[in-house]
C-alpha positions as CSV (number, residue, x, y, z in Angstrom):
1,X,-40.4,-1.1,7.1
2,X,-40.4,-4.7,8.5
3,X,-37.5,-5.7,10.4
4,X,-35.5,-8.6,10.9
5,X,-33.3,-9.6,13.5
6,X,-30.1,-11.4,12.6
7,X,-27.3,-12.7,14.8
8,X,-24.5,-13.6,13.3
9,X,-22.1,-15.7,14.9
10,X,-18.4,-14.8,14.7
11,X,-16.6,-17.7,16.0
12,X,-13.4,-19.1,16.4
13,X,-13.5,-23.1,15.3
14,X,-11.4,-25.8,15.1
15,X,-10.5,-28.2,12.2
16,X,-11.5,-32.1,12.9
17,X,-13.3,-30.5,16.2
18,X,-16.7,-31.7,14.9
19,X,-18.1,-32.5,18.8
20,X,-16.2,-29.2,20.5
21,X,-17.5,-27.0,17.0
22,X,-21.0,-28.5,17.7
23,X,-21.2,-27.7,21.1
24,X,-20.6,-24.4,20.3
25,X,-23.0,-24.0,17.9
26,X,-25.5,-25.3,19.9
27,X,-24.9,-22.7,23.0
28,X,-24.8,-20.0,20.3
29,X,-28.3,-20.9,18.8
30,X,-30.0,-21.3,22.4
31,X,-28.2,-17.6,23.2
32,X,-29.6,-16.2,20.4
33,X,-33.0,-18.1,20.9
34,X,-33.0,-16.3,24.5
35,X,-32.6,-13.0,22.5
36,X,-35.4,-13.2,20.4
37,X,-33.4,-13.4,16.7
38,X,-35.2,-14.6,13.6
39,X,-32.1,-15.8,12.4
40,X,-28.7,-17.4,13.7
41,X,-25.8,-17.5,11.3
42,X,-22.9,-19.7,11.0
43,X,-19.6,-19.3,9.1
44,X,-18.5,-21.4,6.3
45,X,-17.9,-25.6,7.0
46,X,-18.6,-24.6,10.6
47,X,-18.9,-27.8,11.7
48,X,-16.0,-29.3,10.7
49,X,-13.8,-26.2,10.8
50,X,-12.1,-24.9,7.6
51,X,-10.1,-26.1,5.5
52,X,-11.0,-29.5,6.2
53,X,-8.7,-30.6,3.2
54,X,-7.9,-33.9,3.0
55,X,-9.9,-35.1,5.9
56,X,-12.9,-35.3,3.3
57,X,-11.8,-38.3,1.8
58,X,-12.4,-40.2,5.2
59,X,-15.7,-41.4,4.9
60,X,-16.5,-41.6,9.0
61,X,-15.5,-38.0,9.0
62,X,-18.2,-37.0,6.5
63,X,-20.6,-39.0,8.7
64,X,-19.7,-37.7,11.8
65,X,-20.0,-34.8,10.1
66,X,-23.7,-35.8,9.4
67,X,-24.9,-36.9,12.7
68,X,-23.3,-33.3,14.0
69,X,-25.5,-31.4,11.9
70,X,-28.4,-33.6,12.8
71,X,-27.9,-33.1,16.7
72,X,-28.0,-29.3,15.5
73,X,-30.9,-29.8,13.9
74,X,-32.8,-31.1,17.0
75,X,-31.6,-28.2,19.5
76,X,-33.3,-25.6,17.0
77,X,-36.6,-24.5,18.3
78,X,-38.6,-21.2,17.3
79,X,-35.5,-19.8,16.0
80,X,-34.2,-20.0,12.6
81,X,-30.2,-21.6,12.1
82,X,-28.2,-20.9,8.8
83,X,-25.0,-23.7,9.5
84,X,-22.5,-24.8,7.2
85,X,-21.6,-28.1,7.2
86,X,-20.3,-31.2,4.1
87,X,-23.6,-32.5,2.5
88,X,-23.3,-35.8,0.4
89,X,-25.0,-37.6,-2.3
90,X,-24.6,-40.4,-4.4
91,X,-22.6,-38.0,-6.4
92,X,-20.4,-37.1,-4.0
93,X,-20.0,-34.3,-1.8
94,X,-21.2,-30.9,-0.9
95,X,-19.6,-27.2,0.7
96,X,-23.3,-26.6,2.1
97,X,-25.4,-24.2,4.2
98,X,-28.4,-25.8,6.4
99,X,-31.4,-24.2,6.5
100,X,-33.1,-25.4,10.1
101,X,-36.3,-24.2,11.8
102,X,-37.7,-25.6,14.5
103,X,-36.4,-29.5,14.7
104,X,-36.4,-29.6,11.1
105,X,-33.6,-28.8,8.0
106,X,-36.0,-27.1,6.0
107,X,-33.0,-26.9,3.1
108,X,-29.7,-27.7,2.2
109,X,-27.8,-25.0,-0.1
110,X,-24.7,-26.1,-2.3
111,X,-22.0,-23.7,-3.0
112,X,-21.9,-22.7,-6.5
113,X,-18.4,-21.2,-6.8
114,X,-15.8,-23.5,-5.7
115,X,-12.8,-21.2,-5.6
116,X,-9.6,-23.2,-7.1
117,X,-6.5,-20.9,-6.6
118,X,-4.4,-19.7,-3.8
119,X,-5.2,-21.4,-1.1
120,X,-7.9,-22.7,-2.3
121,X,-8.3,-26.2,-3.3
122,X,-12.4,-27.2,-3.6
123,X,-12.6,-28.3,-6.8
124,X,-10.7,-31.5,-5.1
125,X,-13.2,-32.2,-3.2
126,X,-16.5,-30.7,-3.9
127,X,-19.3,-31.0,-6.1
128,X,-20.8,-28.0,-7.6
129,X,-24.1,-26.6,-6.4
130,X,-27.0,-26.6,-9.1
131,X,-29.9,-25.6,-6.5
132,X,-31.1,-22.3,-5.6
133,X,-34.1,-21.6,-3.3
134,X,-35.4,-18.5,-2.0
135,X,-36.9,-18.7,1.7
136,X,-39.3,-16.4,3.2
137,X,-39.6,-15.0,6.8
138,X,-42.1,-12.8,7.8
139,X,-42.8,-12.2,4.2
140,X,-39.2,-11.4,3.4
141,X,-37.4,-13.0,0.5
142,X,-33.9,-13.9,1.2
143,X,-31.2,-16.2,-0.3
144,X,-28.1,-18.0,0.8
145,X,-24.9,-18.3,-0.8
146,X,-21.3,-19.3,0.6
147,X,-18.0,-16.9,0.2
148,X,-17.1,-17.8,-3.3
149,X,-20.3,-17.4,-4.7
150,X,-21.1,-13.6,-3.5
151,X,-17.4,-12.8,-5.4
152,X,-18.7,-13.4,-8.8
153,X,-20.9,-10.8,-10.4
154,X,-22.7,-13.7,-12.1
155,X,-22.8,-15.6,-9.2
156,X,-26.3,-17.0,-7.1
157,X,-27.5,-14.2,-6.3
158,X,-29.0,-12.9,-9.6
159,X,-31.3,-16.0,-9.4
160,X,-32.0,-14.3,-5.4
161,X,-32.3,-10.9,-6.9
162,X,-34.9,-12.7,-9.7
163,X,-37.3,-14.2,-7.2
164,X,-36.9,-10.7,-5.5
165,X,-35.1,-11.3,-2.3
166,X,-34.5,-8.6,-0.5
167,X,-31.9,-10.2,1.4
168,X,-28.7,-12.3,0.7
169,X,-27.2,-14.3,3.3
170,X,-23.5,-14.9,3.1
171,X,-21.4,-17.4,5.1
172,X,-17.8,-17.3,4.9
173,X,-14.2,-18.9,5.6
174,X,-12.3,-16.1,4.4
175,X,-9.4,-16.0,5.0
176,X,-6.7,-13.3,5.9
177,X,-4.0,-11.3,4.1
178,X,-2.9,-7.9,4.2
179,X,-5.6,-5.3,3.1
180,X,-8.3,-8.1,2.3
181,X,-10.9,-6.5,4.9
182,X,-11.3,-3.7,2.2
183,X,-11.3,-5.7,-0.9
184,X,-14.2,-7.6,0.6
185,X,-15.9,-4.4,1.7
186,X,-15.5,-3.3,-2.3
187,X,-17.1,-6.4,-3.7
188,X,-19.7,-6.5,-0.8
189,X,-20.8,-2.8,-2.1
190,X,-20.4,-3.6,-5.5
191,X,-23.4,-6.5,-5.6
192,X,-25.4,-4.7,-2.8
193,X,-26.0,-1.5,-5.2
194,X,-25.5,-3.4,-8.2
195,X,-28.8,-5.9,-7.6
196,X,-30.6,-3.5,-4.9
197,X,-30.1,-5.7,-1.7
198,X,-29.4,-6.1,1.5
199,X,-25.9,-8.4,2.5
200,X,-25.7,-10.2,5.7
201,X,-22.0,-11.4,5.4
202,X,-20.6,-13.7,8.5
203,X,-17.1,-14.9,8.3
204,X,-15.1,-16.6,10.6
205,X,-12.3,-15.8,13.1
206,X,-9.2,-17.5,14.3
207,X,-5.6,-19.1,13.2
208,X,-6.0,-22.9,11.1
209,X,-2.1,-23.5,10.3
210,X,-0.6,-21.1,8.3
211,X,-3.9,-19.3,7.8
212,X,-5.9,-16.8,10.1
213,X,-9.1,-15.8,9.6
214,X,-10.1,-12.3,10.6
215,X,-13.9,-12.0,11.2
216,X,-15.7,-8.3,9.9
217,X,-18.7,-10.4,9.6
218,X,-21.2,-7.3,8.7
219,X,-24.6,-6.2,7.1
220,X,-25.2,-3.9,4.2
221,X,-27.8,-2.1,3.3
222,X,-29.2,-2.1,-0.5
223,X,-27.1,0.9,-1.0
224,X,-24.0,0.1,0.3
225,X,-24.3,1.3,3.6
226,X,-22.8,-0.5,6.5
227,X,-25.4,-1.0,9.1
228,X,-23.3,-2.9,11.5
229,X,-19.5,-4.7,11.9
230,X,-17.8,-7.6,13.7
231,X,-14.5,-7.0,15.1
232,X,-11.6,-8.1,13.5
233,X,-9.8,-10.9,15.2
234,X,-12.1,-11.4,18.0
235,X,-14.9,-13.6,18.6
236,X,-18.0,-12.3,18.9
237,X,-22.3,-12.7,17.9
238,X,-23.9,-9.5,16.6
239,X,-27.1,-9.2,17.1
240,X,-28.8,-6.5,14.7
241,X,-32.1,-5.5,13.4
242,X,-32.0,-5.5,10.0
243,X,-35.0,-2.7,8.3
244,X,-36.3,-4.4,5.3
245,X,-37.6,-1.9,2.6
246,X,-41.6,-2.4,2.5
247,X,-41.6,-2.8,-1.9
248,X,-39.4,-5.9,-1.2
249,X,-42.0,-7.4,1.2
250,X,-44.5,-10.2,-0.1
251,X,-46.9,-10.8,2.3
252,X,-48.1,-13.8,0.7
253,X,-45.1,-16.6,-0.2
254,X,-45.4,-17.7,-3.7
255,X,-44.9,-21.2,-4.4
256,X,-41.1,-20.4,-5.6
257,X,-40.1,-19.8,-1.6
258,X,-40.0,-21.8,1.1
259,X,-42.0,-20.6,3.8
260,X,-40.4,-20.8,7.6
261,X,-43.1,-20.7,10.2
262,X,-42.2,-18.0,13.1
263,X,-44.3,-17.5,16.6
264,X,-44.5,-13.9,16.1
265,X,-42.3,-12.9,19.4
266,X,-41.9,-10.0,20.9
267,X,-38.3,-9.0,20.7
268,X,-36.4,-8.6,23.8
269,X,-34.0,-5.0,23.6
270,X,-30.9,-5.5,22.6
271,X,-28.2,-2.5,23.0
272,X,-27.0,-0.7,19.4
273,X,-23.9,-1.8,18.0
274,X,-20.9,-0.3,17.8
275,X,-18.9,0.1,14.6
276,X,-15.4,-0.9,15.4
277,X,-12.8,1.5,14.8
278,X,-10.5,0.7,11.5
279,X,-7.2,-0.9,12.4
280,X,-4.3,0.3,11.0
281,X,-2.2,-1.6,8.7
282,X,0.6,-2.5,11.0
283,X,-1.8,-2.9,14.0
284,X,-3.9,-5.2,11.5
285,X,-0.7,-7.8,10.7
286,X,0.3,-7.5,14.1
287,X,-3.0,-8.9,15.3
288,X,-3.0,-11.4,13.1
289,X,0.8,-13.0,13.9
290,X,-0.8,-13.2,17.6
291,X,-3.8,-14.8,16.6
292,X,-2.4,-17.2,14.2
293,X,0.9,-18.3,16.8
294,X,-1.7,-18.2,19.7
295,X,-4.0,-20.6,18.0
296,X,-1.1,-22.9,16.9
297,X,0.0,-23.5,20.1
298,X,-2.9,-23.9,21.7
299,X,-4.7,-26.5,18.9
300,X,-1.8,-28.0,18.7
301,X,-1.8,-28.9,22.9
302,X,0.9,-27.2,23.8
303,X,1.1,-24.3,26.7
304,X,4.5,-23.0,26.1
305,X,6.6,-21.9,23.9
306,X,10.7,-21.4,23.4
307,X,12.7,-18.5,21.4
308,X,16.4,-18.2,21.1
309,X,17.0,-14.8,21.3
310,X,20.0,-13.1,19.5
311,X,19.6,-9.5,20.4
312,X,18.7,-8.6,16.7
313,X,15.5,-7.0,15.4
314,X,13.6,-10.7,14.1
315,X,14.0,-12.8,17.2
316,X,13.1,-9.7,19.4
317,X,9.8,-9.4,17.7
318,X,8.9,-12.9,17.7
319,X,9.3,-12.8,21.6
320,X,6.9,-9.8,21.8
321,X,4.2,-11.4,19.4
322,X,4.5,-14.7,21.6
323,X,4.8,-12.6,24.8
324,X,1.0,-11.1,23.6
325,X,-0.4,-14.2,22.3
326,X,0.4,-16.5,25.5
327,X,0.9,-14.3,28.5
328,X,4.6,-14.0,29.6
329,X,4.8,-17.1,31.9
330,X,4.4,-19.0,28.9
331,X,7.5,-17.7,26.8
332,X,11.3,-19.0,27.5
333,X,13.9,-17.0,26.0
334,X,17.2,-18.1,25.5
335,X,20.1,-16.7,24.7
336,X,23.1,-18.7,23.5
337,X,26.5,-16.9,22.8
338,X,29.7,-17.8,21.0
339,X,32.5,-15.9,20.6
340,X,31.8,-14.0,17.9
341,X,28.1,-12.6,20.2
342,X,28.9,-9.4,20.4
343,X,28.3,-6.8,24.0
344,X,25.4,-5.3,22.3
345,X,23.5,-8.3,21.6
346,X,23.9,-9.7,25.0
347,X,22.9,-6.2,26.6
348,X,20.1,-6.2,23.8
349,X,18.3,-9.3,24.7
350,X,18.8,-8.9,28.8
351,X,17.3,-5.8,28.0
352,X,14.3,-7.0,26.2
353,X,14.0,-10.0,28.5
354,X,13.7,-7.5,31.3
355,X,11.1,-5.3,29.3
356,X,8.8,-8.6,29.2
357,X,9.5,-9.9,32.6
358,X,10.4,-12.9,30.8
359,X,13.4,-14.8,32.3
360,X,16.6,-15.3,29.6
361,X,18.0,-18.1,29.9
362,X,22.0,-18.5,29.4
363,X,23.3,-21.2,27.3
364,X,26.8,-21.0,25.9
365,X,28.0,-23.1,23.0
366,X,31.5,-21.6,22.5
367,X,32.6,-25.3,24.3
368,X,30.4,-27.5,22.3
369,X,31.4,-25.6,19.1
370,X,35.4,-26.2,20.0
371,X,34.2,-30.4,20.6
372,X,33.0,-29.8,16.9
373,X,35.6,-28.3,15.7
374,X,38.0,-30.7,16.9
375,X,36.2,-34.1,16.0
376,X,36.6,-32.3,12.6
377,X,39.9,-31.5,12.6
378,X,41.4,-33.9,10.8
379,X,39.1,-34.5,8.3
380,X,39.1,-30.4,7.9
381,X,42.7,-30.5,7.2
382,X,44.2,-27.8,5.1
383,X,40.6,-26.4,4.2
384,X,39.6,-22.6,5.2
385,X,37.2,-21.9,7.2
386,X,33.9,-20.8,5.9
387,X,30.3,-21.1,6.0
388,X,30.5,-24.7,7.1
389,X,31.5,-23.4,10.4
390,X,29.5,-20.5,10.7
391,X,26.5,-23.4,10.1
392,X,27.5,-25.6,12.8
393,X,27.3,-22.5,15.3
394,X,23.4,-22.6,14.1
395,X,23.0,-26.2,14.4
396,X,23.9,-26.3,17.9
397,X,21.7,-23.9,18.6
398,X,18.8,-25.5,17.2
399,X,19.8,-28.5,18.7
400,X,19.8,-27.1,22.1
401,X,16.1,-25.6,21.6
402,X,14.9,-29.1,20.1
403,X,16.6,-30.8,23.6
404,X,14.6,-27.6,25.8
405,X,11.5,-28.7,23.7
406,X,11.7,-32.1,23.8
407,X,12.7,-32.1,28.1
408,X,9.9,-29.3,28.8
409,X,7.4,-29.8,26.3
410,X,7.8,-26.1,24.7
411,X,7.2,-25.9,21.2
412,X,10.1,-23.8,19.4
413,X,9.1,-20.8,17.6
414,X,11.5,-19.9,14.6
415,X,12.8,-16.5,14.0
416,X,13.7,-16.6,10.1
417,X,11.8,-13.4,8.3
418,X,10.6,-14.2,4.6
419,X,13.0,-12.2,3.2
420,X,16.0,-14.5,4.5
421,X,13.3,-17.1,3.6
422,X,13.4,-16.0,0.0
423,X,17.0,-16.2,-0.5
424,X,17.9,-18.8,1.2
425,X,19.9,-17.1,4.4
426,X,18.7,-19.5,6.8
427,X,20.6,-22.6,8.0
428,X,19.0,-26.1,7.2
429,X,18.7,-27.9,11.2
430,X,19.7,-24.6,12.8
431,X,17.8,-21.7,12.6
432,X,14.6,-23.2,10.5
433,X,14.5,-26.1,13.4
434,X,11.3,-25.6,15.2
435,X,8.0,-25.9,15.4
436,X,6.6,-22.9,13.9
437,X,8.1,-20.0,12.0
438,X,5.6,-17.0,13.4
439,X,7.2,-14.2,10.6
440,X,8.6,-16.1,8.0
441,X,5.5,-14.4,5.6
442,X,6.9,-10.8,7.0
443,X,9.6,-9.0,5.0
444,X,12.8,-7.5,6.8
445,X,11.8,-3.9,6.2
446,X,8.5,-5.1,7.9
447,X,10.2,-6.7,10.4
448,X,11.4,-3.2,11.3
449,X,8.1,-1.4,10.5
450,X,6.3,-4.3,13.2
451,X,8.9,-3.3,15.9
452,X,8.1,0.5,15.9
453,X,4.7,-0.2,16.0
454,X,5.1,-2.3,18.7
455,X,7.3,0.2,20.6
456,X,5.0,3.5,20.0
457,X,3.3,3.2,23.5
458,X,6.1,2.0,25.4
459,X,9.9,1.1,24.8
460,X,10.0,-2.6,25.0
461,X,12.2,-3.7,21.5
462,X,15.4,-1.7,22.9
463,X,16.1,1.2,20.6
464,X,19.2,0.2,19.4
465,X,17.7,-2.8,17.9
466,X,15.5,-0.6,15.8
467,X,18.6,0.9,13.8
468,X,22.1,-1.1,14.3
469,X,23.2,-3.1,11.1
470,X,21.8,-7.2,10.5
471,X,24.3,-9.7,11.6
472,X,24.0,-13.3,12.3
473,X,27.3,-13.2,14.3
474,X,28.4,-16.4,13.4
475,X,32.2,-14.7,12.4
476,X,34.0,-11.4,13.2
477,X,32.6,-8.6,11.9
478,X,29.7,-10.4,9.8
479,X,27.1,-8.2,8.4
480,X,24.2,-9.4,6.5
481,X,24.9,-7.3,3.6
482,X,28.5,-9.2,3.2
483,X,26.1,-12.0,2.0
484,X,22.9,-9.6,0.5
485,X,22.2,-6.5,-1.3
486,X,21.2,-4.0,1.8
487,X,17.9,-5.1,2.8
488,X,15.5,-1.8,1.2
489,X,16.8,-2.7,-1.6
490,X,16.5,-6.3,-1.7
491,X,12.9,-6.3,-0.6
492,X,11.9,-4.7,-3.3
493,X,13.2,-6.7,-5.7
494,X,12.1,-10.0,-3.9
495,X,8.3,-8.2,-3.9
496,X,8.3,-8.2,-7.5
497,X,9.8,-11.8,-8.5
498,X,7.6,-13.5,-5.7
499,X,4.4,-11.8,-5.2
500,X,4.0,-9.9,-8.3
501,X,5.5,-12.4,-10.5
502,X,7.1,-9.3,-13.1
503,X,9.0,-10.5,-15.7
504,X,13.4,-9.9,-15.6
505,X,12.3,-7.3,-18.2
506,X,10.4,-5.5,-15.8
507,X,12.8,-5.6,-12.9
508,X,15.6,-3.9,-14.4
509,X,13.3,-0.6,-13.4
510,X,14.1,-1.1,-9.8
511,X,16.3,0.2,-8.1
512,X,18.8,-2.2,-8.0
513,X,21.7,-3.0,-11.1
514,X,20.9,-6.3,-13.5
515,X,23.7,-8.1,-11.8
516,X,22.1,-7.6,-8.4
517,X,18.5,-8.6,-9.8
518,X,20.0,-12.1,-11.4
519,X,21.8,-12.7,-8.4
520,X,18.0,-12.5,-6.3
521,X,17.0,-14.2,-9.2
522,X,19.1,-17.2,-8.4
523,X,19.5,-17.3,-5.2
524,X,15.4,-17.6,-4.3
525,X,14.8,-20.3,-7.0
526,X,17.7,-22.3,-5.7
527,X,16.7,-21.9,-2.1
528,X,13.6,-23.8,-3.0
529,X,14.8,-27.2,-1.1
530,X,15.0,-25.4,1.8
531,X,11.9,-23.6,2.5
532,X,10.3,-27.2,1.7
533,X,11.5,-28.2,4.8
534,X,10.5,-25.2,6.9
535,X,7.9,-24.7,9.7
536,X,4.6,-23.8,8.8
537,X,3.9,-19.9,10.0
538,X,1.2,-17.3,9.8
539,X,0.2,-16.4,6.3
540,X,-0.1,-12.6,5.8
541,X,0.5,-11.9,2.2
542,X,-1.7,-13.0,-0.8
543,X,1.8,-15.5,-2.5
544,X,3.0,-17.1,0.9
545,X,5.3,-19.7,0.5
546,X,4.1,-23.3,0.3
547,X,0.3,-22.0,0.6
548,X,0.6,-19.9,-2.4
549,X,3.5,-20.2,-4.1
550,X,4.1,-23.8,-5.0
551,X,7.9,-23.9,-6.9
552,X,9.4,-26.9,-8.2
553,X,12.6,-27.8,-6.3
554,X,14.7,-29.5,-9.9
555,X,13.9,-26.6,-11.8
556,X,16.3,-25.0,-14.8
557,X,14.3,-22.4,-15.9
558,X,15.9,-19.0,-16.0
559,X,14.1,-15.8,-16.0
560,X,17.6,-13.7,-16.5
């Protein structure tokens, strides 16, 4: 056996933070110099942070860009740097992977694959690779390739495999949604048995608008095996020794592989590495809400954040997910009744208030709702009331967080779930005004699933919360289900028209009548206009809204 140490560097970068990403890299590569690795890696674009997206038609930006990866190249000594950067040509430019050893870029790879779909948009930008080298270390063979490319059967590495590298190395920007940690496991497997080598996979960690990356950088052995695992939403370099099988050793480099000249070291001790324990599905989207409103706020320059606070089950969870992500002297609750705010939800929201140590703020608009009801008196004349009343109860409200934002500098978070997202029960300038809408991916039944996982070590989401009925309270007696089919039956239905995409045909097998499903039907395709002008907020599923899903707003196309 001939081993090979690798550390791969799981880090949290920022988009357009080409100096602050650099400096980074730099500190990691001397770290990992000091340890005695053969080889540092770096996730996907790491220079310029991921997605770049339109920021690549600015030419200084892809020069900046340039000079970054230059002052990288100049900082590398005895050890070996794999750091992904935007290469150009005369053809235009590159999703690339620098190979650098000691003050020199020995090779620049170009991603293959350019993935074009969900959130994906390369093809815009990027040329495709045409290039593939194999480099040798010690006598080992390896290859690079970048995300895409490793999710293709057909993909790079069979030209690797074909100069017989025993090693791929994979840098990634990948990002998250609910159960894609094993899905990239599965594939990971699938080529490392399939082609009979080794995977060193790095991917990056932290929130970039409505997407979060969560890390798992591992490596694989040729079997399958996981040898060793990066935490999920955490920074963090692992260092491992990778074992490379002796019959995929060459101890002389052909003239197909690029040589890389080592000092021969010896290696300082580094401690084993300890597989991370599997998160759980809840504690897996909870940690990624935190991350992705933590990093929001934080790239974004702003320290603190504001939540009106009903007493109901959406905005209490919001205040716990911000209450983790920023510390509690950095969330303001309010709580703003009218007349129709029921005991509970006062009691509800002190309650929870009190559980975080967070002061509630009191703000009452019953009096500014009567000034708007009587400047529109007249005009309002012989007309009942209905929803246009209820409406202006939520405008205020949102207008009193924008004032709090704009007087304090706290960025409103929004408390709108994506099932009321879906169907439009969400009010235009009232309860979609803010600056970030940290659950509008999560469904209502999730919601509620989010809270009890929340609450399992401690009661902090009072317990009444958990189980009395959804009301917006904007009228006596209101219930949410005046308005919507109960909510375990509409999320079902909204599951299959939104991210499943089943035909009308196949709908009428849920559990819900044909006059229910057409009235879903209707009401998410018309509410189009609406979630236009939404926030952005975390993306946990695989057909968010805006990321992923990308309606026309004039549509007359039926399904029903």
């Amino acid at each position: 056996m001939t081993s090979l140490r690798i550390a791969l560097a799981q880090l949290n970068l920022t988009v357009g933070d080409i100096d602050g990403n650099t400096d980074r890299i730099v500190d990691v590569i001397s770290n990992a110099n000091g340890y005695s690795a053969d080889i540092v890696v770096f996730p996907e674009l790491a220079v310029t942070g991921y997605p770049p997206e339109d920021l690549l038609y600015k030419p200084q930006f892809i020069e900046d860009n340039i000079l970054a990866i230059d002052r990288i190249r100049r900082s590398v000594s005895d050890i070996t740097a794999v750091v992904g950067f935007v290469d150009r040509s005369d053809d235009g430019i590159y999703n690339s992977a620098a190979l650098i050893n000691r003050g020199e870029i020995l090779d620049v790879y170009h991603k293959f694959c350019l993935p074009n779909y969900s959130v994906f948009d390369e093809m815009r930008y990027f040329k495709k690779g045409e290039r593939c080298n194999t480099y040798g270390i010690n006598g080992i063979r390896f290859g690079l390739s970048i995300c895409e490319d490793i999710w293709h059967s057909d993909g790079p590495h069979l030209l690797h495999v074909q100069n017989e590298a025993a090693l791929i190395i994979n840098i990634n920007a990948s990002p998250y949604s609910i159960g894609k940690a094993e899905v990239r496991e599965k594939v990971l497997t699938e080529r490392a048995r399939d082609n009979g080598i080794s995977i060193a996979y790095i991917n990056m960690v932290g929130g970039q608008d409505e997407l979060v990356f969560d890390g798992g950088s591992l490596i694989m052995d040729r079997t399958g095996g996981i040898l060793c695992k990066g935490k999920q939403f955490e920074e963090e370099v692992i260092m491992f020794d990778i074992n490379i099988d002796k019959n995929k050793i060459k101890k002389a480099v052909d003239d197909q592989t690029i040589s890389i000249r080592t000092d021969g070291r010896d290696k300082v001790q580094i401690k084993g590495h300890d597989m991370p324990e599997k998160m759980s599905r809840h504690e897996e989207i909870y940690c990624a809400l935190i991350m992705g409103t933590r990093d929001y706020v934080r790239k974004n320059g702003f320290k603190k954040v504001v939540i009106g606070l009903s007493g109901g089950i959406d905005s209490s969870l919001v205040a716990c997910i911000a209450f983790d992500a920023l510390g509690k002297d950095n969330v303001n609750l309010v709580f703003m009744p009218s007349r129709f705010t029921s005991v509970e939800s006062r009691e509800d929201s002190e309650k929870l208030a009190g559980n975080l140590g967070v002061k509630l703020i009191n703000i009452p608009i019953t009096s500014i709702f009567d000034v708007y009801l009587d400047a529109f008196e007249a005009i309002f004349k012989d007309q009942d009331s209905d929803i246009t009343e209820e409406n202006l109860q939520a405008r205020i409200r949102g207008n009193i967080l924008m004032a709090l934002s704009n007087k304090f500098g706290w960025l409103v978070l929004t408390t709108g779930n994506k099932s009321e997202m879906s169907v439009g029960y969400a009010t235009l300038y009232g309860d979609m005004a803010g600056g970030f809408a940290v659950i509008k991916d999560v469904s209502k039944m999730l919601v509620y699933e989010l809270a009890k996982w929340r609450n399992k070590e401690e009661e902090v989401i009072p317990e009444r919360v958990l189980w009395k009925e959804p009301t917006a309270e904007l009228r006596d007696d209101q219930k949410d289900s005046d308005s919507l089919p109960p909510y375990p039956m509409l999320d079902p239905v909204l599951h299959a028209y939104i991210e499943q995409d089943l035909s009308f045909k196949e709908m009428l097998e849920l559990d819900c009548d044909r006059e229910c499903i057409e009235k879903v039907i209707g009401l998410v395709d018309r509410s189009e206009y609406k979630r236009r002008q939404a926030p952005p907020g975390v993306r946990i599923t695989e057909r968010a809204f805006g990321r992923d899903r990308r309606f026309p707003i004039t549509n007359r196309y039926r399904s029903y």
